[in-house]
MIDOSE-1310 file (N, C-alpha, C; in nm, 2 decimals, decimal comma, always signed):
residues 244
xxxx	+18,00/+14,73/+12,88/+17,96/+14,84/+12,97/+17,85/+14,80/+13,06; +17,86/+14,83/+13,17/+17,73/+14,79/+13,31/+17,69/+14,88/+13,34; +17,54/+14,89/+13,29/+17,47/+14,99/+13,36/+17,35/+14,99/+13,47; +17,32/+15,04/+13,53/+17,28/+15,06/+13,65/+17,09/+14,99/+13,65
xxxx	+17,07/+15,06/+13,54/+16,87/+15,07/+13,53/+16,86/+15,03/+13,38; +16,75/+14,91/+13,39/+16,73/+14,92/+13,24/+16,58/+14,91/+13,24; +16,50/+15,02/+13,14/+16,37/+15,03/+13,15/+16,33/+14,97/+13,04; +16,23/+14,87/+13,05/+16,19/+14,81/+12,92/+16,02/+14,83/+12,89
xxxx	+16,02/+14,89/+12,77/+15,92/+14,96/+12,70/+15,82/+14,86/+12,57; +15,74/+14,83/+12,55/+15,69/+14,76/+12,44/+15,74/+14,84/+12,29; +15,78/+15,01/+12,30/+15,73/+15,05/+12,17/+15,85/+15,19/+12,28; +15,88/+15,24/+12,11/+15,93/+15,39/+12,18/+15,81/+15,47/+12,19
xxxx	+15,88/+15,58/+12,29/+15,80/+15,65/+12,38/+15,70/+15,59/+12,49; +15,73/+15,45/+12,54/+15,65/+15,42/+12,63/+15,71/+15,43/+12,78; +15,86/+15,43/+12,74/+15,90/+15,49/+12,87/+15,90/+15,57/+12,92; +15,96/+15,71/+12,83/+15,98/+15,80/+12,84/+15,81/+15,89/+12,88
xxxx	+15,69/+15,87/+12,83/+15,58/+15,89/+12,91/+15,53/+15,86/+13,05; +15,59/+15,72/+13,10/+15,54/+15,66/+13,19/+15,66/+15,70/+13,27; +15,77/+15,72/+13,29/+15,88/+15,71/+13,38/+16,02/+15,85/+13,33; +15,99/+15,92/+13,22/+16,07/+15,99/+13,17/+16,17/+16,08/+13,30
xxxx	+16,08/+16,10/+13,42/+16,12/+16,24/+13,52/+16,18/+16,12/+13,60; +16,16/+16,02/+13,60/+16,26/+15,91/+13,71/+16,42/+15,89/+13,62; +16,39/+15,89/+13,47/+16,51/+15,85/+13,41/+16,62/+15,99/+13,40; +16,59/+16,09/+13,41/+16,63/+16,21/+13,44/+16,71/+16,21/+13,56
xxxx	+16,58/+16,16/+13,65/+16,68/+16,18/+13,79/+16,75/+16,07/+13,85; +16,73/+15,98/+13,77/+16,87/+15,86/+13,77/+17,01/+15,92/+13,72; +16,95/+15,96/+13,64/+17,13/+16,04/+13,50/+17,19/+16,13/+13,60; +17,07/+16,24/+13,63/+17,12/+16,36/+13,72/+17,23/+16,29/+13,86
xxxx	+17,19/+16,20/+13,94/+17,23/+16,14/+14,04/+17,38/+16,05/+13,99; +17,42/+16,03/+13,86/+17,53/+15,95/+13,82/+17,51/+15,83/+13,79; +17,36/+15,80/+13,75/+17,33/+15,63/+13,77/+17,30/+15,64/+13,59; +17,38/+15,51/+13,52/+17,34/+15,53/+13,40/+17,22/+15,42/+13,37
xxxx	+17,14/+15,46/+13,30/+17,05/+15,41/+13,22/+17,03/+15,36/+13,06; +16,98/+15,23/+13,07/+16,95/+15,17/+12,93/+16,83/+15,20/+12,91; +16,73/+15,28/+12,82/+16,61/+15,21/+12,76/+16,62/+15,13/+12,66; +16,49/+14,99/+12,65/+16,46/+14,92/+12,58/+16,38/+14,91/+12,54
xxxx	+16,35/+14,90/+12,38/+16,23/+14,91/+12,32/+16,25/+14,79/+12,25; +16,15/+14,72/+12,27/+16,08/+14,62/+12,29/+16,09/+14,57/+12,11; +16,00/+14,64/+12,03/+16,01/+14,71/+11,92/+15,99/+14,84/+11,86; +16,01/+14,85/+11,77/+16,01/+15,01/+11,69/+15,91/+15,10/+11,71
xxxx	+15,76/+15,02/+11,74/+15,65/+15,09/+11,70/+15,55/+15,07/+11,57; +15,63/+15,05/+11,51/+15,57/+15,01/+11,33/+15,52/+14,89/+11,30; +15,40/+14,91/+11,21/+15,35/+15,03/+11,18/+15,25/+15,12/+11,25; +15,29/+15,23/+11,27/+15,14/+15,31/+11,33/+15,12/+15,41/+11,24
xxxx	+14,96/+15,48/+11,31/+14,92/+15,55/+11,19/+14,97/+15,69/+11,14; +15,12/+15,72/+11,21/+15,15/+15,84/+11,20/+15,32/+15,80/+11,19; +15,40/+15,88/+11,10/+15,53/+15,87/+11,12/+15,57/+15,74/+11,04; +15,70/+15,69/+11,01/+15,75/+15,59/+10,96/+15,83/+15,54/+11,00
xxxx	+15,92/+15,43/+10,99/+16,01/+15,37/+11,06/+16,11/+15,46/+11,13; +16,19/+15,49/+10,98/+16,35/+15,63/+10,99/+16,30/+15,66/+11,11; +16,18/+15,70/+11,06/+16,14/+15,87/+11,18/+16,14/+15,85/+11,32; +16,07/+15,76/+11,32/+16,02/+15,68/+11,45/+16,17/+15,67/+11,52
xxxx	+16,29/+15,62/+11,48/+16,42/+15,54/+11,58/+16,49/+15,65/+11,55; +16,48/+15,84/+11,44/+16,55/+15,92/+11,52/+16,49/+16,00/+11,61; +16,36/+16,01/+11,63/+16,29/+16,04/+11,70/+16,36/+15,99/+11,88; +16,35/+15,87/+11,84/+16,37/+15,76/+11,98/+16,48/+15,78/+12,00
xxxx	+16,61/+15,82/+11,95/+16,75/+15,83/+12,00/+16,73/+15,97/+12,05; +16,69/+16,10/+11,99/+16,68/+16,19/+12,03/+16,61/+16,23/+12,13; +16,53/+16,18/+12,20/+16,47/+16,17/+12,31/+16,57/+16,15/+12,44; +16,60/+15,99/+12,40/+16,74/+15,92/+12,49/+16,82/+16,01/+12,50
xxxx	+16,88/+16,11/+12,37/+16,96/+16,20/+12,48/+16,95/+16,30/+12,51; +16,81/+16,36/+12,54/+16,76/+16,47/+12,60/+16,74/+16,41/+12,71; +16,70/+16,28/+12,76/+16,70/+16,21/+12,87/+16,84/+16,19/+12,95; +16,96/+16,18/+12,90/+17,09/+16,17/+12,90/+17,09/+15,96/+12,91
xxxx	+16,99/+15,95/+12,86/+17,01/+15,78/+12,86/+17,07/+15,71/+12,71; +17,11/+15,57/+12,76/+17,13/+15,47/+12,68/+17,00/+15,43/+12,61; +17,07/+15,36/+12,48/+16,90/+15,37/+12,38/+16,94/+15,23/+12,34; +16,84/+15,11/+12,32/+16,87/+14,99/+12,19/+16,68/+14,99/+12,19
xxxx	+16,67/+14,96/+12,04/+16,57/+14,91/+11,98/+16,57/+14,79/+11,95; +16,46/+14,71/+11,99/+16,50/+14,57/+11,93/+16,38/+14,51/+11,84; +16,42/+14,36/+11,72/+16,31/+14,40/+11,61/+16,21/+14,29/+11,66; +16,18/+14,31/+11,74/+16,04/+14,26/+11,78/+15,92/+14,31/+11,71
xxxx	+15,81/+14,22/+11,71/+15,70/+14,31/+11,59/+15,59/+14,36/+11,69; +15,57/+14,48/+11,65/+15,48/+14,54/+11,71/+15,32/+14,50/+11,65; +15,25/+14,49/+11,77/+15,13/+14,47/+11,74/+15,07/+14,32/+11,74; +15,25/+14,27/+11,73/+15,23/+14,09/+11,77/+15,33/+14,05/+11,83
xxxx	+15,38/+14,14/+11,92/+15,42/+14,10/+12,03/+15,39/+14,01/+12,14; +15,45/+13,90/+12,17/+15,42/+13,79/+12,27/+15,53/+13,73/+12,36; +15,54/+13,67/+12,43/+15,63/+13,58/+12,55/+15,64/+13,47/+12,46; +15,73/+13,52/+12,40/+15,77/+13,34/+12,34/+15,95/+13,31/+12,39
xxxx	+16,02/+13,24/+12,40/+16,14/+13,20/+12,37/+16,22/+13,25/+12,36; +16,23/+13,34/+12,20/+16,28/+13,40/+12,18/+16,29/+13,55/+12,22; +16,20/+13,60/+12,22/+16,21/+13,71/+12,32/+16,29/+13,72/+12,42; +16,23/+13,61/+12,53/+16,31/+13,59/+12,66/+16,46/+13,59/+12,64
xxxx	+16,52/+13,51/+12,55/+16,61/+13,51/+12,52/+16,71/+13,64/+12,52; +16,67/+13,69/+12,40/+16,70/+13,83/+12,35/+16,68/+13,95/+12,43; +16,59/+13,95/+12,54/+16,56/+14,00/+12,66/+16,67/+13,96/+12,77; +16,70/+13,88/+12,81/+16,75/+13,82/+12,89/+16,95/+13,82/+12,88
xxxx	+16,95/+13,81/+12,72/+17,10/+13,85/+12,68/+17,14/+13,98/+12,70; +17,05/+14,08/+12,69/+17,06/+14,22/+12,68/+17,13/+14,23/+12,88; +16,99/+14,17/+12,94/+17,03/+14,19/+13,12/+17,21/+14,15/+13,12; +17,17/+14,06/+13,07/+17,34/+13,97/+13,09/+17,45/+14,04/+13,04
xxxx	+17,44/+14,08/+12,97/+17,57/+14,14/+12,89/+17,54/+14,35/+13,00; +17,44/+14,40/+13,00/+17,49/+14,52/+13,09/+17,43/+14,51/+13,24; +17,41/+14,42/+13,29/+17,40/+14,41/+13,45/+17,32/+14,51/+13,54; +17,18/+14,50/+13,48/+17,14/+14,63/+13,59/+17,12/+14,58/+13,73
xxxx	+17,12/+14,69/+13,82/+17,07/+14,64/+13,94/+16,95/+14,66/+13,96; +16,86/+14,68/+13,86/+16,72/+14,76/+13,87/+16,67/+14,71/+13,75; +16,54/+14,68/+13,68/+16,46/+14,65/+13,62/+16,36/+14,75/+13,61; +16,28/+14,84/+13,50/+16,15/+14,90/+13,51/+16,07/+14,85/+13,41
xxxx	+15,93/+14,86/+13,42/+15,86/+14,76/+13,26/+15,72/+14,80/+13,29; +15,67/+14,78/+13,19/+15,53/+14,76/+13,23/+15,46/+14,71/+13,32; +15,28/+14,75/+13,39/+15,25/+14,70/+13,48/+15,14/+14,61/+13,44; +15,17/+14,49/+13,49/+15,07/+14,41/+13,39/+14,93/+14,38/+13,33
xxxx	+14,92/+14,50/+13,44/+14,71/+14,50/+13,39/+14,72/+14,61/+13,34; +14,65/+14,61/+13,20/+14,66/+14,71/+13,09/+14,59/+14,70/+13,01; +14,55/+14,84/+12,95/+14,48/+14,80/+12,81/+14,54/+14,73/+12,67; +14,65/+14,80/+12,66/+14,73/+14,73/+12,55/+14,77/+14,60/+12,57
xxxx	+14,77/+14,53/+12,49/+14,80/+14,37/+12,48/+14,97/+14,35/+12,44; +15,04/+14,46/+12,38/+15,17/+14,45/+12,36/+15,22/+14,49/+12,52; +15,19/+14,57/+12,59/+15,20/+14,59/+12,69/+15,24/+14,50/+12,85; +15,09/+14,43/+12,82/+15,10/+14,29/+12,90/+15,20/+14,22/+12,89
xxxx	+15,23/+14,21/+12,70/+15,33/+14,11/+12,67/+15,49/+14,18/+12,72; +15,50/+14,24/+12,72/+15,63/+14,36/+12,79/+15,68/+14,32/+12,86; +15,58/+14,32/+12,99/+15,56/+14,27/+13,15/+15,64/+14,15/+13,18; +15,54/+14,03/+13,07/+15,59/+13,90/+13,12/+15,67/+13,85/+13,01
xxxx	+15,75/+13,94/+12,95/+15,90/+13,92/+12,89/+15,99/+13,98/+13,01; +15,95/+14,06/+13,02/+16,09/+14,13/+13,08/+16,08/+14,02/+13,24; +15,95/+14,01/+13,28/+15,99/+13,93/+13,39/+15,99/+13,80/+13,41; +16,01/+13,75/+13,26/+16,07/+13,59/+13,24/+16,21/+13,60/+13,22
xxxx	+16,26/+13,73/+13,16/+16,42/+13,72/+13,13/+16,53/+13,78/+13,24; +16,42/+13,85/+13,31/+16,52/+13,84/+13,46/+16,53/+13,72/+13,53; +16,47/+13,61/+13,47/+16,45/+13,47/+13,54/+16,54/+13,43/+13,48; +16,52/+13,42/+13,34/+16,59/+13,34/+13,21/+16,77/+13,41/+13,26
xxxx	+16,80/+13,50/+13,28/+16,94/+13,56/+13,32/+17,00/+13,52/+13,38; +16,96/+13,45/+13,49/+17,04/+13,35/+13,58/+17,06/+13,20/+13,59; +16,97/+13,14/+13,46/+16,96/+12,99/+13,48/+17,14/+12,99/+13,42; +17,20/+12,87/+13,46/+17,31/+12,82/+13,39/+17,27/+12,73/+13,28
xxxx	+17,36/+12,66/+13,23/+17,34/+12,60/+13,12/+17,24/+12,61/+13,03; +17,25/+12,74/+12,99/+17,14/+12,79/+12,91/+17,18/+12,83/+12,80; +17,18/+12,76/+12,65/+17,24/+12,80/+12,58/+17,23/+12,91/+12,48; +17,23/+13,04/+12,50/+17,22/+13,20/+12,42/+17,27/+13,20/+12,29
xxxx	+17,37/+13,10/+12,26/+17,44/+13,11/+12,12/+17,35/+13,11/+12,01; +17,19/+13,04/+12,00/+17,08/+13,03/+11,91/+17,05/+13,19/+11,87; +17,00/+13,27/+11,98/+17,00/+13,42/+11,98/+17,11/+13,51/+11,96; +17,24/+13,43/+11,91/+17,33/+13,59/+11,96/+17,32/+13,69/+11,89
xxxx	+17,31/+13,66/+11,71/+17,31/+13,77/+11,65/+17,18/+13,82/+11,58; +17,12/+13,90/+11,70/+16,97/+13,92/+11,62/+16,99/+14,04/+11,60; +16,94/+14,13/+11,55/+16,93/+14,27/+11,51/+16,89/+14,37/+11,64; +16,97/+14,48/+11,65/+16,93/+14,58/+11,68/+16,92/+14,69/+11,59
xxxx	+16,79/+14,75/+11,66/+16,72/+14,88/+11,53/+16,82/+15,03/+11,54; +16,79/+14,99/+11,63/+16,88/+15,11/+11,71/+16,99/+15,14/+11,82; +17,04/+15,24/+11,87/+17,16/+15,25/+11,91/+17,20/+15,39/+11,96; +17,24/+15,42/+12,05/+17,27/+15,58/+12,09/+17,44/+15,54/+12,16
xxxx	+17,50/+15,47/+12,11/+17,66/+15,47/+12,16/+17,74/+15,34/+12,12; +17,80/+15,32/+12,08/+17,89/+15,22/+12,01/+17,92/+15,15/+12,12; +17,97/+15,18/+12,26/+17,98/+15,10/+12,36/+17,82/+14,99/+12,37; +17,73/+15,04/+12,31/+17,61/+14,91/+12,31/+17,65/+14,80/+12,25
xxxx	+17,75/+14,71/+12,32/+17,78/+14,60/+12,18/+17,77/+14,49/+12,31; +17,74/+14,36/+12,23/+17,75/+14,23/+12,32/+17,90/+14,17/+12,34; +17,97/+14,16/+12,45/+18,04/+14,11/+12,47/+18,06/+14,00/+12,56; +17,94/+14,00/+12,68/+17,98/+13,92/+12,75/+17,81/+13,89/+12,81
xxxx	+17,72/+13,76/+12,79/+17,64/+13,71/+12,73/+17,62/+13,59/+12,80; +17,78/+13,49/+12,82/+17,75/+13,34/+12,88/+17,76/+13,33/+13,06; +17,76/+13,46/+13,14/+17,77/+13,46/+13,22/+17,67/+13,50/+13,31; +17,54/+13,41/+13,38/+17,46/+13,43/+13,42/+17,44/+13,53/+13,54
xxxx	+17,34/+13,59/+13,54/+17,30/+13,73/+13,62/+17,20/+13,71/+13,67; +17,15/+13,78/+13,81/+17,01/+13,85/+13,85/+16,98/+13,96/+13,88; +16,90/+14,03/+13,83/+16,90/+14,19/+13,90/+16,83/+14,22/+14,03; +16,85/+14,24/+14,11/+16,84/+14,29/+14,22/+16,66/+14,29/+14,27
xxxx	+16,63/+14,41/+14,12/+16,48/+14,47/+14,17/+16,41/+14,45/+14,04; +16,30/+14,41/+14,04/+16,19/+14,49/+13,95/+16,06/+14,54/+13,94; +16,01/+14,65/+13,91/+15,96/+14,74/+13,92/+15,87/+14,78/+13,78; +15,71/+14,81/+13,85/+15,65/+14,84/+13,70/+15,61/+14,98/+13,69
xxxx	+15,60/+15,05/+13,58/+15,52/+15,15/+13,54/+15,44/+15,18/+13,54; +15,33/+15,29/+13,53/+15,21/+15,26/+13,49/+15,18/+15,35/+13,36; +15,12/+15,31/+13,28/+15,10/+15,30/+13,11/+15,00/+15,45/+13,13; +15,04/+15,50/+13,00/+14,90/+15,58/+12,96/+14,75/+15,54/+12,92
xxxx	+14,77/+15,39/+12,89/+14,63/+15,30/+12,87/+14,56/+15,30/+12,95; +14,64/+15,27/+13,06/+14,60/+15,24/+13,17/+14,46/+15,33/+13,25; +14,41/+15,29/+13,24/+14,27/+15,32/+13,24/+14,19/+15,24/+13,42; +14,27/+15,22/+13,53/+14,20/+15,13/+13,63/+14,24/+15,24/+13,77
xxxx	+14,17/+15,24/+13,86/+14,21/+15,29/+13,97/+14,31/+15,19/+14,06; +14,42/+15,22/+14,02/+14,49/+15,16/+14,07/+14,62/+15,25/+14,19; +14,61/+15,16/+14,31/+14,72/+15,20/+14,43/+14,87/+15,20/+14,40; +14,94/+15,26/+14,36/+15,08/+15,26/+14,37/+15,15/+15,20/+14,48
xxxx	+15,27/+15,14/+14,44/+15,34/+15,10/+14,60/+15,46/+15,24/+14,66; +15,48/+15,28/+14,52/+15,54/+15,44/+14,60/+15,54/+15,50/+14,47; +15,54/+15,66/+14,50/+15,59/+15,73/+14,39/+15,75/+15,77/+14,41; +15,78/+15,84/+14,29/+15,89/+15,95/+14,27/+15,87/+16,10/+14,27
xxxx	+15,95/+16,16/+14,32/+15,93/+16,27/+14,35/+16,00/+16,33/+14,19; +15,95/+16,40/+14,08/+15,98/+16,46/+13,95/+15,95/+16,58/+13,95; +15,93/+16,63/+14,03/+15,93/+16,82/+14,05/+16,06/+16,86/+13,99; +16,14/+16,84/+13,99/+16,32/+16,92/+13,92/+16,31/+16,86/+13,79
xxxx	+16,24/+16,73/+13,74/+16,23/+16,72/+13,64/+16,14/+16,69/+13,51; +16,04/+16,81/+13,52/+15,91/+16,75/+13,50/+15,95/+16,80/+13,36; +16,01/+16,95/+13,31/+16,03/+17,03/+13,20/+16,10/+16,89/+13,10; +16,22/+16,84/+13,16/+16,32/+16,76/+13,12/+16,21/+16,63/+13,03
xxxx	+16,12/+16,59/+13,10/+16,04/+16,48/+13,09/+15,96/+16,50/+12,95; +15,90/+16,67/+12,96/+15,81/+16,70/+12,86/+15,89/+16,71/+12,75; +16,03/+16,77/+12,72/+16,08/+16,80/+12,63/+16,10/+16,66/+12,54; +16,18/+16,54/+12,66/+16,19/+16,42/+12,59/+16,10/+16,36/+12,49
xxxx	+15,94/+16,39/+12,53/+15,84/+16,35/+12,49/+15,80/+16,37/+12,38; +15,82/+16,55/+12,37/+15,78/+16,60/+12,27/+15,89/+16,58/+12,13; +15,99/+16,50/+12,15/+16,07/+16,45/+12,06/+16,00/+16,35/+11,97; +15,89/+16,30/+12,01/+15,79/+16,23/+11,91/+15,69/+16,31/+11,84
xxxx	+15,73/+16,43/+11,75/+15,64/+16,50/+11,71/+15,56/+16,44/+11,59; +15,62/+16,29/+11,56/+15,53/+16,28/+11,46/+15,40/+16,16/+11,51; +15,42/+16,15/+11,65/+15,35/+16,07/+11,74/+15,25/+16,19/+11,80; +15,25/+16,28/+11,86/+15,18/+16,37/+11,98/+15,15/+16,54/+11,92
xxxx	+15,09/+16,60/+11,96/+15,14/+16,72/+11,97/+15,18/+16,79/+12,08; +15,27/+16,87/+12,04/+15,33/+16,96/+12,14/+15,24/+16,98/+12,27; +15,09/+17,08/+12,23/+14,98/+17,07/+12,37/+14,94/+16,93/+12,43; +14,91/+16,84/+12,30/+14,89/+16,73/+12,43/+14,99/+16,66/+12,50
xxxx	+15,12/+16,64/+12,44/+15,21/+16,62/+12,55/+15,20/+16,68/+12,69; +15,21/+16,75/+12,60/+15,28/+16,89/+12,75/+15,15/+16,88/+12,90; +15,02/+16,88/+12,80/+14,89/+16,87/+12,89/+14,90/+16,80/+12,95; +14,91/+16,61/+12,91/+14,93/+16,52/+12,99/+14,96/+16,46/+13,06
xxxx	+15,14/+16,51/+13,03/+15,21/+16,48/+13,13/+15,23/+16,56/+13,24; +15,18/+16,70/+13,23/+15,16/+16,72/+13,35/+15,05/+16,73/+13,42; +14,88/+16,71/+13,33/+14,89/+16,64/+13,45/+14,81/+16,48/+13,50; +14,87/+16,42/+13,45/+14,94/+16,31/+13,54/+15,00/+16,34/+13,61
xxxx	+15,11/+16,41/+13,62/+15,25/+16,39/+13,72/+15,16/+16,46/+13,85; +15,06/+16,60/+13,83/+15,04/+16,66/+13,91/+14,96/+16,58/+13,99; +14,88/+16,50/+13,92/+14,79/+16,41/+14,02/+14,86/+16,27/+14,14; +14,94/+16,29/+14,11/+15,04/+16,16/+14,20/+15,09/+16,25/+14,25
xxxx	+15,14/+16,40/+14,22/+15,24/+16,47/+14,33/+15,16/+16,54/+14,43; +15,03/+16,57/+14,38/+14,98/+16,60/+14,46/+14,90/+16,48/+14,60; +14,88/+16,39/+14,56/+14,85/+16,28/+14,69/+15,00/+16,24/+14,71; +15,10/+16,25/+14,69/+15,23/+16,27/+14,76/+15,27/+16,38/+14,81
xxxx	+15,18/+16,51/+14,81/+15,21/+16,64/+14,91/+15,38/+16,71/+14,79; +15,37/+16,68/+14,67/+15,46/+16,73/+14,59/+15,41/+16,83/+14,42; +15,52/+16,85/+14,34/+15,43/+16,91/+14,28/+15,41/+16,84/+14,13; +15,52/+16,71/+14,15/+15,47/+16,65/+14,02/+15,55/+16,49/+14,07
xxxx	+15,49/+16,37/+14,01/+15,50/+16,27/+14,08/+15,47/+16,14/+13,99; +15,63/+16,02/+13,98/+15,55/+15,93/+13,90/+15,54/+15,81/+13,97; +15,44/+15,70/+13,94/+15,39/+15,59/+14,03/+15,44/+15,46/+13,97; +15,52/+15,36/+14,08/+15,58/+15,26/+14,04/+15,44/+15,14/+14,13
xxxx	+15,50/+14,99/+14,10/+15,42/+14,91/+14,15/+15,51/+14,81/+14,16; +15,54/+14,73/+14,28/+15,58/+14,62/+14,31/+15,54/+14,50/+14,41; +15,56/+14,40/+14,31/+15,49/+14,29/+14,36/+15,59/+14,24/+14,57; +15,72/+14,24/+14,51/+15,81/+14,19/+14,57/+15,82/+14,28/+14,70
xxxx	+15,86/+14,21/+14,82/+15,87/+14,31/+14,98/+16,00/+14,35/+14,97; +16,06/+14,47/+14,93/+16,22/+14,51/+14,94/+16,24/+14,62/+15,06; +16,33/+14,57/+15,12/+16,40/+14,68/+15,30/+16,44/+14,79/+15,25; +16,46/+14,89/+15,32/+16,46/+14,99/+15,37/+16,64/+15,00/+15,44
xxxx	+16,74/+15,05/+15,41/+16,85/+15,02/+15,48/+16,88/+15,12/+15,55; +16,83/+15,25/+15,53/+16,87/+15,42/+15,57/+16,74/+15,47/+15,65; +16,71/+15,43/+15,74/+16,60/+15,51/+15,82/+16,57/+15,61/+15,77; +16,68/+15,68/+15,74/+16,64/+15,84/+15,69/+16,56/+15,91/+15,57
xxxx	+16,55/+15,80/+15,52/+16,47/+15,81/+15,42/+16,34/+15,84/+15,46; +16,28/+15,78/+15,59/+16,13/+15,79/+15,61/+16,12/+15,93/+15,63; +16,22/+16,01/+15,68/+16,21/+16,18/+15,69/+16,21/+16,24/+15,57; +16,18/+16,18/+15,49/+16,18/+16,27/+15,33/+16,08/+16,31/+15,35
């Protein structure tokens, strides 16, 4: 199965905070979406594994997205090899034309490591003679559809675009290269969120994310808004767009 967007997360719920009203309005539009968690989350000081990956599927389809968990260890998370690997088989086997991930200056240190996995294995996806068979059968934690299976793995790929997030850590005054307009889907965003109830509470979700969203929508003249960052110069093909 080939999907369109694949957003890679260090931990569940790091997408769906940072990007949840963009993954909404990808689904809404027809474009399907994979999230990727990096790993489970575990251990943290609240919730337990179970809880944690039904928490994470139930989210994914309040979001109408694709879900895999992968068993990466949280908390010692790094760019090694194998990662890339397992990173990079995942691109290969569903083909996005889009990439989302973390932005690399962060507080979190799993975070960082997110960043320059995900953007070694959009590299690692297109070398040839690369041989994946070392990695094929690693574990996935989780799963939101049976069609998530590896089938096709030896045929090298590049995605198009990639694109970072910006973290709730994230703690720097930092410029965005554009936002998203998430006004139609800000409710959608909070609901996904609050599927981590053994992560957040209900008020502080709800507080947060909006407002954050309100603070990017409003220096975008909107009424809720989330901020991407890209290194790479990508064109413009529809003029019309500048009239938005």
């Amino acid at each position: 199965m080939k999907v369109d967007v694949i957003t890679i997360g260090a931990h569940p719920d790091d997408c769906e905070i940072s990007m949840g009203g963009t993954i909404a309005k990808f689904v809404s539009k027809g474009y399907k979406v994979l999230i990727l968690d990096l790993t489970n989350g575990e251990p943290t000081p609240k919730g337990d594994p179970e809880k944690r990956l039904k928490e994470a599927k139930k989210a994914a389809e309040i979001l109408g997205a694709y879900r895999i968990t992968l068993d990466l260890k949280n908390r010692f998370l790094f760019d090694t090899i194998e990662a890339r690997i397992k990173v990079a088989s995942i691109i290969r086997n569903f083909k996005p034309e889009i990439i989302f991930s973390h932005l690399e200056l962060d507080a979190h240190p799993d975070h960082i490591q997110a960043f320059n996995i995900s953007y070694a294995s959009r590299f690692y996806s297109k070398l040839t003679k690369l041989n994946f068979d070392l990695f094929k059968d690693f574990i996935l934690l989780n799963t939101t559809n049976e069609d998530l299976n590896f089938k096709e793995i030896e045929t090298n790929y590049y995605p198009k675009k990639i694109f970072r997030f910006f973290s709730n850590h994230l703690r720097m005054n930092l410029t965005p290269s554009f936002v998203i307009d998430i006004s139609d889907f800000i409710d959608k965003k909070i609901e996904a969120c609050k599927a981590y109830e053994s992560q957040f509470s209900s008020f502080q979700v709800e507080h947060y994310i909006k407002t954050f969203a309100q603070y990017w929508g409003l220096l975008a003249r909107t009424d809720y808004a989330e901020p991407f960052y890209n290194h790479e110069i990508f064109k413009i093909n529809s003029i019309e767009v500048l009239f938005d």
